[in-house]
C-alpha positions in Angstrom: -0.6 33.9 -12.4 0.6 30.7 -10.1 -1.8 32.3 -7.6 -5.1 32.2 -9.9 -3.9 28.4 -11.2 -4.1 27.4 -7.8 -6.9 28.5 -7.1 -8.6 27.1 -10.1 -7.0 24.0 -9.4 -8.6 23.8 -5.9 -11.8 24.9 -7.3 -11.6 22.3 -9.9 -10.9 19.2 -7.2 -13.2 20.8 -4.8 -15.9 20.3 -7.9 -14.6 17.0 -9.7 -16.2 15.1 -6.2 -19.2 16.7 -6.7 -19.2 15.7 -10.2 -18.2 12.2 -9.1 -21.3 11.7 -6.4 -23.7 12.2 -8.6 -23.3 9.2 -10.9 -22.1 7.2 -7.4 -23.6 3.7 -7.2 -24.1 2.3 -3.5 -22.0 -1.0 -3.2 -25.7 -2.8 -2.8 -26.5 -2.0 -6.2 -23.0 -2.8 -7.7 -23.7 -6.1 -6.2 -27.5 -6.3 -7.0 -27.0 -6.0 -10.7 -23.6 -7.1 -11.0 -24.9 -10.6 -9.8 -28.2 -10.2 -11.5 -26.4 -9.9 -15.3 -23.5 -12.3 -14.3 -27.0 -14.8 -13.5 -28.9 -13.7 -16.5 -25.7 -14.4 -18.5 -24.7 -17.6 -17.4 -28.7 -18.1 -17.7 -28.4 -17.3 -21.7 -25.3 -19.7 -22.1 -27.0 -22.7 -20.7 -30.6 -22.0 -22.3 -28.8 -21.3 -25.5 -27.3 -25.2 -25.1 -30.6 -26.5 -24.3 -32.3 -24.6 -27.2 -29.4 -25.4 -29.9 -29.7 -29.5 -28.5 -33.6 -28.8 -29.0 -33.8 -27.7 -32.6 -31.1 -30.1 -33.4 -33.3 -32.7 -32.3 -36.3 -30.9 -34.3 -34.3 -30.6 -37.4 -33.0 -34.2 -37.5 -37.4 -34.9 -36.6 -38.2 -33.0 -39.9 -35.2 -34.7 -42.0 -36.6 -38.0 -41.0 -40.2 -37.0 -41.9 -38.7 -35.8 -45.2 -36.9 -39.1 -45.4 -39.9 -41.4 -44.8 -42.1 -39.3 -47.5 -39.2 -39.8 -50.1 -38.9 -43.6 -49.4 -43.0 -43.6 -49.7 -43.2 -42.0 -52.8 -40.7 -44.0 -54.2 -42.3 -47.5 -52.8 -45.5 -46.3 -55.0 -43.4 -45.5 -58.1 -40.7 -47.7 -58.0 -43.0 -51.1 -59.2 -43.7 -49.3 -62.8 -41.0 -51.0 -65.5 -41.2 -47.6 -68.1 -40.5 -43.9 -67.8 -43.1 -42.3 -65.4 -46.0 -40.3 -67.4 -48.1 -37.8 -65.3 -51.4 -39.9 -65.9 -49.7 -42.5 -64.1 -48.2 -41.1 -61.0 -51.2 -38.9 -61.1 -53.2 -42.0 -60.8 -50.8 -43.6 -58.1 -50.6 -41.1 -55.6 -54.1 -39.4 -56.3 -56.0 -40.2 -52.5 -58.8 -41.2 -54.8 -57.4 -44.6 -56.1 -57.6 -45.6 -52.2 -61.8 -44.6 -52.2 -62.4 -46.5 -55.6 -60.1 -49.5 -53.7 -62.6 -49.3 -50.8 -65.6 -49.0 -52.9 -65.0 -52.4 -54.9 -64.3 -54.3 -51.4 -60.5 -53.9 -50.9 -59.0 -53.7 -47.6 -56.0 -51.9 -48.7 -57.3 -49.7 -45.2 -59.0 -46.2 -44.7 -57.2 -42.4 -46.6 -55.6 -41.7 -43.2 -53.9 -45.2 -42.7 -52.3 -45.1 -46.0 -49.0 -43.9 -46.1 -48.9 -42.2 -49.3 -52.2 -40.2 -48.1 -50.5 -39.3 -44.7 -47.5 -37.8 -46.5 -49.3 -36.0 -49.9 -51.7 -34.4 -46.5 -48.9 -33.0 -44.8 -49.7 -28.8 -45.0 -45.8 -28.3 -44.5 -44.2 -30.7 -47.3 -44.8 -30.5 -50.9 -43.9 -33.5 -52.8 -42.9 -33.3 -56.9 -42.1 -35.9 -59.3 -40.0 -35.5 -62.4 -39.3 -37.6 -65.1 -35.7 -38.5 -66.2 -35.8 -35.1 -67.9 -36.7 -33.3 -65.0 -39.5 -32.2 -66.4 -42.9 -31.8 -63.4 -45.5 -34.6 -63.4 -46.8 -34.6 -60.0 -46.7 -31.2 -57.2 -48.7 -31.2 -54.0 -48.2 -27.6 -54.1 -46.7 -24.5 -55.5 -43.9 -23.9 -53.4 -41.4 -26.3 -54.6 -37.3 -26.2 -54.7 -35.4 -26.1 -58.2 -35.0 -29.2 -59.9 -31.4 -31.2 -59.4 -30.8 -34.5 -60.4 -29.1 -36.9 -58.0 -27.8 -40.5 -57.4 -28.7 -41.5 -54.2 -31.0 -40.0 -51.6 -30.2 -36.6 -50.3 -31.6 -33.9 -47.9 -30.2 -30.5 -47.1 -31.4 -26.8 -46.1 -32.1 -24.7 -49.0 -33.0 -20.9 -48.7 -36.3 -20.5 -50.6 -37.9 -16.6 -50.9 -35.3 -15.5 -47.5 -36.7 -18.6 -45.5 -34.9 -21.7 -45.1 -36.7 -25.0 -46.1 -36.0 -28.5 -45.6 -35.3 -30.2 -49.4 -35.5 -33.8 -49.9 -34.3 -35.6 -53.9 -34.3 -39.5 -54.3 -34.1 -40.7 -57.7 -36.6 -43.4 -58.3 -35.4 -46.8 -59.7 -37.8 -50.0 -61.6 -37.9 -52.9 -59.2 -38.3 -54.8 -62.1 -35.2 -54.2 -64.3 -33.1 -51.2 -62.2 -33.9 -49.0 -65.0 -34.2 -44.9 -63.9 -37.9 -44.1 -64.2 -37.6 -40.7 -62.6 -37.0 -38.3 -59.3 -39.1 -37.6 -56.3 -38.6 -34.3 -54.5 -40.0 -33.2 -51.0 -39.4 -29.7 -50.1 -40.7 -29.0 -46.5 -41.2 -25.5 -45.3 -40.1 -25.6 -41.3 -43.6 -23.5 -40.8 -43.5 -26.6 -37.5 -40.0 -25.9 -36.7 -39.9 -22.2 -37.0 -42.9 -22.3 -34.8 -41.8 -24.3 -32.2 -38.6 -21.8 -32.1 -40.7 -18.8 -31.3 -42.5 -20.3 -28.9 -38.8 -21.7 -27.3 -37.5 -18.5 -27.6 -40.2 -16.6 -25.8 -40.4 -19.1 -23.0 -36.7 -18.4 -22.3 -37.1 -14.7 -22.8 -39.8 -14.7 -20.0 -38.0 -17.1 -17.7 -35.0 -15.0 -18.9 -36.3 -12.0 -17.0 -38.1 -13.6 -14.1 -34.7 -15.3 -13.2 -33.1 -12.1 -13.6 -35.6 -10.4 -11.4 -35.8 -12.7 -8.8 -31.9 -13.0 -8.4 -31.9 -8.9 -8.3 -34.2 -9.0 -5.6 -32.2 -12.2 -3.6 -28.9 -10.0 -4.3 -30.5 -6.9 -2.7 -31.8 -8.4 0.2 -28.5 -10.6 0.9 -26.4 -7.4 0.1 -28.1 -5.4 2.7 -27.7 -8.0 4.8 -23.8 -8.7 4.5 -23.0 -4.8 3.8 -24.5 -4.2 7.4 -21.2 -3.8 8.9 -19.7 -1.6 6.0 -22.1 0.7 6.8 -21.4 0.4 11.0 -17.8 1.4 9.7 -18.8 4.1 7.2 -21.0 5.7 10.0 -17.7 5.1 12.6 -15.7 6.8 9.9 -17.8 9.8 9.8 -18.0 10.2 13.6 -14.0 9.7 14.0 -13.8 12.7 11.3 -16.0 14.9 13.2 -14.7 14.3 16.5 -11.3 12.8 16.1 -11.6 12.3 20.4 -14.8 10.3 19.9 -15.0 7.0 21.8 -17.5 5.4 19.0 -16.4 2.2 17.6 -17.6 -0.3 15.2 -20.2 -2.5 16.9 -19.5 -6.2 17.4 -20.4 -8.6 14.8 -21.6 -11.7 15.9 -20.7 -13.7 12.4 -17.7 -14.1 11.7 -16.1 -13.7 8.3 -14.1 -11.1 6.3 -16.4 -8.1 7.2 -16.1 -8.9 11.6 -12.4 -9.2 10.7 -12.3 -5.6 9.1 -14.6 -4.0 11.9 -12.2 -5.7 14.4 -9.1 -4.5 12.8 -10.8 -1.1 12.3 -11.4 -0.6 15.9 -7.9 -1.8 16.6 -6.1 0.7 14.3 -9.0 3.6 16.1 -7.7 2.4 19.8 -4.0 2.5 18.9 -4.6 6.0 16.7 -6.3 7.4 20.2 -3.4 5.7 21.9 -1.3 7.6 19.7 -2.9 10.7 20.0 -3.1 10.4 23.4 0.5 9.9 24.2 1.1 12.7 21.5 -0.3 15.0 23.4 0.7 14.0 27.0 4.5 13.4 25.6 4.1 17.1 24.3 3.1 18.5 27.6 6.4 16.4 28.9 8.8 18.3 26.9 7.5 21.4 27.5 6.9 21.0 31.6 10.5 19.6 31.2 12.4 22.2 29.1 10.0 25.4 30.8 12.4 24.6 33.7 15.6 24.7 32.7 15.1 27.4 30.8 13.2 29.3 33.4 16.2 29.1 35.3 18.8 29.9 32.5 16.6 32.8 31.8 16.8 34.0 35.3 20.2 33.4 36.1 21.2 35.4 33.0 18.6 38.3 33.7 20.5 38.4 37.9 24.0 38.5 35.5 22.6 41.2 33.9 21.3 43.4 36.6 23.9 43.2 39.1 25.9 39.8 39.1 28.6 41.1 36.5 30.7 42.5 38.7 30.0 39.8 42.0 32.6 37.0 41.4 30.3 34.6 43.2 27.3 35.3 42.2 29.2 35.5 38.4 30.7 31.6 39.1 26.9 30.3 40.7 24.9 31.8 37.8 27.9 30.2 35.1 27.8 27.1 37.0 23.9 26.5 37.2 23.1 27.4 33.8 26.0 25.1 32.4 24.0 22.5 34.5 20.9 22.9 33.1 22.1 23.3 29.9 23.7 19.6 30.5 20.3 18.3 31.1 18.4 19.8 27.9 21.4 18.1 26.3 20.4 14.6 28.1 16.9 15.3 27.0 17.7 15.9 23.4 19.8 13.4 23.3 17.3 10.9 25.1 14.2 11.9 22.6 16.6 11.1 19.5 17.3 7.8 21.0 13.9 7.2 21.4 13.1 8.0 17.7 15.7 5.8 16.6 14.5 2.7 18.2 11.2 3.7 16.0 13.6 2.8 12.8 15.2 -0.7 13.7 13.1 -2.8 12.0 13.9 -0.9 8.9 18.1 -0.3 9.3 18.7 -3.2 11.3 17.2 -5.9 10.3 20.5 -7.9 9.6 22.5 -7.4 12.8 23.8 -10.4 14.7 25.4 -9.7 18.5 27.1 -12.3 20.4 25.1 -11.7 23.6 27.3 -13.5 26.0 30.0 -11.0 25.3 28.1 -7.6 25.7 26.9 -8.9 29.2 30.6 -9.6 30.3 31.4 -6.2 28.6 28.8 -4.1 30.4 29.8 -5.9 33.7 33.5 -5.2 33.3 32.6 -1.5 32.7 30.5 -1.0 35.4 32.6 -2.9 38.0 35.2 -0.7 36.7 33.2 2.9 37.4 31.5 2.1 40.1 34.3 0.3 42.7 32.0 1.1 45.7 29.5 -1.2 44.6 29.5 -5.2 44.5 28.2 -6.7 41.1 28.2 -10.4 41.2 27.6 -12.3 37.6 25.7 -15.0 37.3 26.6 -16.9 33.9 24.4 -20.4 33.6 25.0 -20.2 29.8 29.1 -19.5 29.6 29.0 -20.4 26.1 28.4 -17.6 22.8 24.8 -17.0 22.4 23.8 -15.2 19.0 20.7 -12.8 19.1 19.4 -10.8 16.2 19.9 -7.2 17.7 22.1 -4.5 17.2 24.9 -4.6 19.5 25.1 -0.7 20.5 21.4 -1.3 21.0 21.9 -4.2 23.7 24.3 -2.6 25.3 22.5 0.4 25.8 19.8 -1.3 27.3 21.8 -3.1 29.5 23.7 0.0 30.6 20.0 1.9 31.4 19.3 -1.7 33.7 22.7 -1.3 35.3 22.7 2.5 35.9 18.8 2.3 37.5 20.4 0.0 39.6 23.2 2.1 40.7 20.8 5.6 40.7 18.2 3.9 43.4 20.8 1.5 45.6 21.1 3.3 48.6 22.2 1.4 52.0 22.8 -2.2 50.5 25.1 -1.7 47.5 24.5 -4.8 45.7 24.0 -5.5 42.0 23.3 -9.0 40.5 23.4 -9.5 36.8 22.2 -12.9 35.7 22.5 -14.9 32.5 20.9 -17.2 31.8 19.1 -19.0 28.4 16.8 -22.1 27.4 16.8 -24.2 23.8 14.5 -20.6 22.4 15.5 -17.4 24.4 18.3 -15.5 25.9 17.4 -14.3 29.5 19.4 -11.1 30.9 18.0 -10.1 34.7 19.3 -7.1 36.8 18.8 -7.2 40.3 18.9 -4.4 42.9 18.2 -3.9 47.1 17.3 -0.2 46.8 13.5 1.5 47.3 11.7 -0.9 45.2 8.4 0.2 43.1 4.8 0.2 44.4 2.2 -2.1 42.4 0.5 0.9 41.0 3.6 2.6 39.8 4.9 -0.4 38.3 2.4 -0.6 35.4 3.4 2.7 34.6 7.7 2.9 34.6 7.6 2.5 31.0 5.7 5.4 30.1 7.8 8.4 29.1 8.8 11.3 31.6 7.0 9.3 34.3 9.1 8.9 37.5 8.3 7.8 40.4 9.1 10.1 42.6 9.9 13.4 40.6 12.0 15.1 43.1 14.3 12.5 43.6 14.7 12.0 40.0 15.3 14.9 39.1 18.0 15.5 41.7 19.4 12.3 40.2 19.4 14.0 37.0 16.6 12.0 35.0 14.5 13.0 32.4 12.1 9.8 32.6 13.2 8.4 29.5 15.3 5.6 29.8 13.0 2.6 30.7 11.0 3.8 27.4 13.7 4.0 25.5 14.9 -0.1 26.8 11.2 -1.0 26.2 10.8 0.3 22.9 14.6 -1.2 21.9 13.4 -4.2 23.5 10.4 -4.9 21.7 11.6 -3.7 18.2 14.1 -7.0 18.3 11.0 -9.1 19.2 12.1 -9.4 22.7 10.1 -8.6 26.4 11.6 -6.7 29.4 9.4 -7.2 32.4 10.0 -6.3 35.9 9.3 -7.7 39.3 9.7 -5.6 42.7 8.6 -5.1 46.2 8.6 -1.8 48.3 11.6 -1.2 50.4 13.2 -4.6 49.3 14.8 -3.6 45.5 14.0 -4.6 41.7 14.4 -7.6 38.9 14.3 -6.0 35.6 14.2 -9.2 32.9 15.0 -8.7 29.5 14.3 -11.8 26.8 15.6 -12.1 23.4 14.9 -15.0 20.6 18.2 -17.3 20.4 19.7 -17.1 16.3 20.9 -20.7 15.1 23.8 -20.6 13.8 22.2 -21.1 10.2 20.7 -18.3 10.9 23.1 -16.3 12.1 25.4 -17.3 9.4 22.8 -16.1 6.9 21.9 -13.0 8.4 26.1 -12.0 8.5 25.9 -12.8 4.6 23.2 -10.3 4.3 24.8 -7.9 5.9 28.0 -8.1 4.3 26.3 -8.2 0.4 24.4 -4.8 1.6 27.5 -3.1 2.9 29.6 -4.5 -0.7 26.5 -2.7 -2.6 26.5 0.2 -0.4 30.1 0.3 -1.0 29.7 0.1 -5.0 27.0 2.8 -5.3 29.1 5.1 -3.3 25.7 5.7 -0.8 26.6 5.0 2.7 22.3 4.5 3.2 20.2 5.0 6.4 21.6 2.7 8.5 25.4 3.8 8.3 24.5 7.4 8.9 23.0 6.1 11.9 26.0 3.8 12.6 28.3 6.6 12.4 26.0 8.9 15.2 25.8 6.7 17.4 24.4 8.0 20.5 27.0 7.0 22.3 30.8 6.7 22.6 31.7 5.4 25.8 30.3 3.9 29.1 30.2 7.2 30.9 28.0 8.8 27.8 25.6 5.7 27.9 24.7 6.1 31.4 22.6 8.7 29.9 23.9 11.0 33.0 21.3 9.1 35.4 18.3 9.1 33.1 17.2 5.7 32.8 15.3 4.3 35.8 13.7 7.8 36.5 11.0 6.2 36.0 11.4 4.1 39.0 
């Protein structure tokens, strides 16, 4: 049953992409309409500002025409001294009391000059007149507001058969004696206003869409332009995952912004994954060339034991004595490659370790002075004073030790070691000098690499693996430090090793670090990462960190 749910699960992830590219959007068109309605949106806001300021305007245009025809009506009305009758507003505001005016000579002006004609004309406004009773004695039309008596002038919109209209009421008031002789009302339908809306709201509709279009086809063109180089790494990607041993990279881009930045990093991270796979492979054919001898010869000794050697005492104590000695060397290699793949984990377990560096130096020199009486080593101390470096103090002493024991492995006639220490306001400066063979310009570039030696027969015979100048290097560098080297042919080798210089602020800080994770390590009862690897420490003693010869193999 786990079987066939597996294999519906697989079928079902195999399918959900499938699924999932169908309804895929390029990153062009994400863009293209993403800006497009982002435009057409902030478009809307600010034409819906415009518009509302533009009816506003209109609406406070049609209140004031509203105004003007109340105030006119009510000039025309306002002289009578008794109640208004309909005879006489009729007579008042009737158009044909100006033609009789003109026909007996006045020059009260023609029907379109007077202002009382003007506003009766108007198609959009109707104008009514009640008497104190509210009772109708003058209409320009039919559509007309419900009668409300007021005290003073007032206009307001008034929803009449589901339209809004514009309503005017004034009372009108004798010049002569203040009396109350009736009311005027205007109603005015917003036929003008509503028009002019349509018309507003198309316009923006139109430019609405043209601005939308326009940007859509600006954010196309611009995102195939500025996407070029997504699609130079896409098309890398796909040729990397096809041939993983490909040399096809991400072509230069001659702006520079984000995108170069990626296609830069992208080809960095492709070199130093080649780089990777490259020393993968060549550091597995190292192990095996290395450990195909050793057990080749094992194998053979044990296969002569068998045959015949059982019962020859010599031949019994060679084959015992060179298979314990090429057993010693797989050891060295075994215990070289985990040394080499702890220094991969120091920025992660020993990140707080402070080492007073002027003491490991005099240490290491002690020690070897001590083991190795037939040589001279002569210190050179320009600092004699504690320096503090941010390294692991096992760590700088093993590196020193490889330094030291290259020195000793390839001094031959002149046995003559300098160690020099030495440090400006920033670094730390530790150099190992020897007088033996020396390393060519071509093999120098290459003494880092692992299992490369310079001479393979003589390091071997010397008992290195070709690991110890990788392993300094890569300690070296973890602490943010540099090891160079500097040699001649026949005339010996300066290996320099640099290290940043801790204030003591610094140093004081780091130590408090230190101290709070080991009192919570403590409290939780978990030792961590970094005191398992304390506690195997890959080695116990000078003789064990000589590495039995291996380091400067690859000299």
């Amino acid at each position: 049953m786990k079987s066939i749910n597996i294999e519906e699960r697989d079928a079902a992830e195999e399918e959900e992409p499938k699924q999932r590219k169908g309804f895929r959007f390029s990153l062009k068109w994400e863009w293209t309409l993403s800006t497009a309605f982002g435009v057409l949106i902030i478009f809307a806001a600010i034409v819906f500002l415009i518009f509302s300021s533009f009816m506003t305007v209109l609406m406070r245009q049609e209140k004031t025409h509203v105004a003007d025809s109340l105030n006119v009506v009510v000039e025309r009305l306002s002289n009578q001294g008794v109640a208004l009758t309909d005879k006489q507003v009729d007579q008042l505001l009737r158009p044909r009391n100006v033609l009789a005016d003109e026909t007996s000579g006045s020059q009260q002006g023609a029907p379109y000059n007077n202002a009382v004609v003007t506003t009766l004309a108007r198609d959009s406004q109707t104008v009514t007149v009640y008497d104190t009773e509210g009772k109708a004695l003058f209409s320009t039309g039919d559509t007309t507001a419900k009668f409300k008596a007021v005290d003073k002038q007032h206009i307001a919109v008034t929803t009449l058969n589901h339209r809004k209209h514009l309503v005017g009421r004034m009372p009108i008031h004798s010049k002569e004696n203040d009396s109350l002789l009736g009311y005027v009302q205007v109603t005015d339908n917003l036929k003008d206003y509503r028009a002019t809306q349509v018309k507003l709201f198309q316009v923006a509709i139109v430019l609405g869409l043209i601005a939308g279009l326009a940007v859509a086809i600006l954010s196309y063109i611009l995102a195939s332009f500025l996407l070029r180089p997504v699609e130079a790494i896409r098309e890398t990607i796909h040729a990397v995952r096809d041939d993983p041993q490909t040399d096809k990279r991400v072509p230069e881009i001659r702006h520079t912004d984000e995108l170069s930045d990626l296609g830069n990093l992208f080809n960095g991270m492709l070199d130093t994954t080649q780089g990777y796979m490259d020393q993968q492979q060549q550091f597995v054919e190292d192990v095996s060339h290395e450990l195909r001898t050793p057990v080749a010869i094992i194998q053979g000794h044990m296969e002569m034991l068998d045959r015949w050697g059982k019962d020859d005492p010599e031949v019994l104590d060679e084959s015992i004595k060179a298979s314990l000695q090429e057993t010693k060397r797989m050891k060295s290699l075994v215990q070289e490659m985990l040394d080499l793949q702890r220094a991969e984990q120091i920025e992660v377990n020993y990140t707080n370790e402070v080492t007073d560096v002027s003491e490991v130096v005099q240490q290491v020199y002690d020690n070897f002075k001590m083991i190795h009486p037939d040589f001279v080593f002569i210190l050179d101390d320009d600092v004699q004073r504690p320096v503090q470096a941010q390294v692991y103090r096992n760590h700088l002493e093993q590196i020193l030790i490889i330094l030291l024991d290259n020195a000793v492995k390839y001094t031959q006639t002149r046995k003559e070691i300098h160690l020099t220490f030495e440090s400006d306001s920033r670094n730390v400066e530790v150099a190992v000098q020897d007088f033996g063979e020396g390393i060519s310009q071509e093999n120098r570039d290459r003494v880092f690499n692992r299992f490369y030696r310079v001479d393979k027969a003589r390091s071997r015979t010397k008992g290195g693996n070709g690991l110890g100048l990788a392993i300094a290097k890569r300690l070296i560098e973890a602490y943010h430090g540099k090891i160079t080297i500097e040699s001649a042919v026949g005339y010996g080798s300066v290996f320099r090793i640099s290290l940043p210089i801790l204030s003591d602020e610094d140093a004081r800080i780091l130590n408090e670090k230190k101290e709070r994770a080991q009192a919570e390590a403590n409290d939780t009862g978990i030792p961590g990462i970094k005191s398992a690897l304390l506690e195997d420490s890959p080695h116990d003693d000078v003789a064990d960190n000589t590495n039995d010869g291996d380091s400067k193999d690859s000299k």
